[in-house]
N, C-alpha and C positions, 0 to 999 in steps of 0.2 A: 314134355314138349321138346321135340328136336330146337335146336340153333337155327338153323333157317325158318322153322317155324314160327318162334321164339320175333324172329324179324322183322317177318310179314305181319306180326300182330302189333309189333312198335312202326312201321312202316303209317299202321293203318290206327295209330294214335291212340292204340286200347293203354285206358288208364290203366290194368289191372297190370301188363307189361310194364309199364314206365315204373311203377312201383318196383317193380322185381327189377326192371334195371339202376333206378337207382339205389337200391338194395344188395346187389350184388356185385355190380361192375360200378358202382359209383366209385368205393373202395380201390378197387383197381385202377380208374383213370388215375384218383390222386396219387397212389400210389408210384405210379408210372411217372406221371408231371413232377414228381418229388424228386426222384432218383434221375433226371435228364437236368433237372434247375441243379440240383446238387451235384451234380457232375461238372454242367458246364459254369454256375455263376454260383460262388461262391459266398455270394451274402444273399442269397435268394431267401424269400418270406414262404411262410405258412399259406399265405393269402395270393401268391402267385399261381401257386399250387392248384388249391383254387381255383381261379382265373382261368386257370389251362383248362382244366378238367371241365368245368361249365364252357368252356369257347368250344372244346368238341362235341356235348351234347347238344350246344344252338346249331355246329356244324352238321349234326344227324339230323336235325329238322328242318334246316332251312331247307330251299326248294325242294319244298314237296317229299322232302323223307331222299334226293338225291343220291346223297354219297350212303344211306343207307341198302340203299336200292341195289349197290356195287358188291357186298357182299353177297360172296358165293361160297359160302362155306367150306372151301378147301384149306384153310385152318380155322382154327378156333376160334370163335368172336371176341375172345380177349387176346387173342395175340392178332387180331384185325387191328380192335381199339389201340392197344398199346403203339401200334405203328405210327396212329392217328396221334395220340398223344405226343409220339417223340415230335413228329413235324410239325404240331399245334406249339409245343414247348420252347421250338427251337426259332422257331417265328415270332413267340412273343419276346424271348430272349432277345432279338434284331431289332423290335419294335422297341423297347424297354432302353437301351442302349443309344439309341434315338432321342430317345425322348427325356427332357427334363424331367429329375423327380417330382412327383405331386406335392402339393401343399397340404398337410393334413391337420384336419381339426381336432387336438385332444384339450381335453379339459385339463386346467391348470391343477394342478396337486399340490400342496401345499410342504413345505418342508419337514415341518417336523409333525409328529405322530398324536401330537393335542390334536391340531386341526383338522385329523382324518375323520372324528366323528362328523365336524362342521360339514368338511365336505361331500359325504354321505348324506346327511341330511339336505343341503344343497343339491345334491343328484338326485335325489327322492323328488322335492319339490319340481328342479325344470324338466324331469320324465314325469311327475302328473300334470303339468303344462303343455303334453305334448297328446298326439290323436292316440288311438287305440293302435292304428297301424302301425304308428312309428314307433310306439313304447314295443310293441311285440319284434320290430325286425331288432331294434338295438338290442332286445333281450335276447334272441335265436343266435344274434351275431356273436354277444357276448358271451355266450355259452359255444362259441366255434361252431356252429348248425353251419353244415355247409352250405352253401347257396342253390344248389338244384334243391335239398333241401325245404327250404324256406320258399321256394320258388311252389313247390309242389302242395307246403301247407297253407300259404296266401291265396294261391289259385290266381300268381301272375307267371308271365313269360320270364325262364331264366334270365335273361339279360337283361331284365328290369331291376333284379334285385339288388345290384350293384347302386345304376342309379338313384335306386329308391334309397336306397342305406346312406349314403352318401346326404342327401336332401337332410332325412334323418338326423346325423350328424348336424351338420349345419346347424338345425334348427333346434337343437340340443345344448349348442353350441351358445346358439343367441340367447336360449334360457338362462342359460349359466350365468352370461355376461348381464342379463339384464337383473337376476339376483345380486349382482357386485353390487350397482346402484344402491 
């Protein structure tokens, strides 16, 4: 299948494309968001990375497939994407810079290397305290599943998975704590 062909089939939502793109160019966006975050911001995460690469695949869907629509094959659809990438990259960068760090929920770990069993055991328990869904997103996340990923074996919308992970956390969170008790 030609690249513009390849298009009109993610244009028109075929699952069997979306697979193959995030199979083949998923690689490619992160890889692109890596080497712009690395370039310009020098304590940049793994999970920005990330972030970029899923903020251009919601970009190719929203209205209506849009900015997919503008592709006209006179290059490659990865030096399309990549383009897409440095601008999505360089905008979060601006936004990021903006914006207070987040507050993040990790579980307290304990000092010394007795207490690791404990708190294994303690993470066992407040992740069977939690629903099916949210044990499976902590588990994909913790194994680095990227998020289109996760997105595509939940059978929700990329930009959900953020917020859903996040909930997750949280309530992971409250587990833990409520084992201190």
């Amino acid at each position: 299948m030609d690249e513009r062909a390849f298009v009109n089939a993610l244009i028109l939502r075929d699952p069997a494309a979306w697979r193959r793109f995030a199979e083949e160019y998923g690689p490619v966006l992160y890889r692109a968001a890596s080497a712009v975050l690395r370039r310009e911001s020098p304590g940049w995460a793994r999970q920005e990375a990330q972030e970029v690469a899923q903020a251009v695949i919601a970009l190719l869907l929203e209205r209506d497939a849009s900015l997919l629509r503008t592709f006209e094959g006179r290059a490659r659809l990865s030096t399309w994407l990549i383009g897409i990438v440095r601008r999505q990259a360089i905008s979060h960068l601006r936004r990021e810079r903006r914006r207070p760090p987040p507050l993040r929920v990790v579980p307290e770990v304990p000092p010394d290397a007795a207490d690791a069993a404990e708190t294994g055991e303690r993470l066992a328990a407040a992740m069977a305290t939690l629903g099916a869904r949210d044990r499976l997103l902590l588990t994909l996340f913790s194994e680095e599943t990227p998020h289109a990923e996760i997105a595509l074996m939940l059978g929700i919308a990329l930009n959900s998975v953020s917020p859903l992970l996040q909930r997750a956390r949280e309530r992971l969170a409250a587990a833990l704590a409520a084992l201190k008790k």
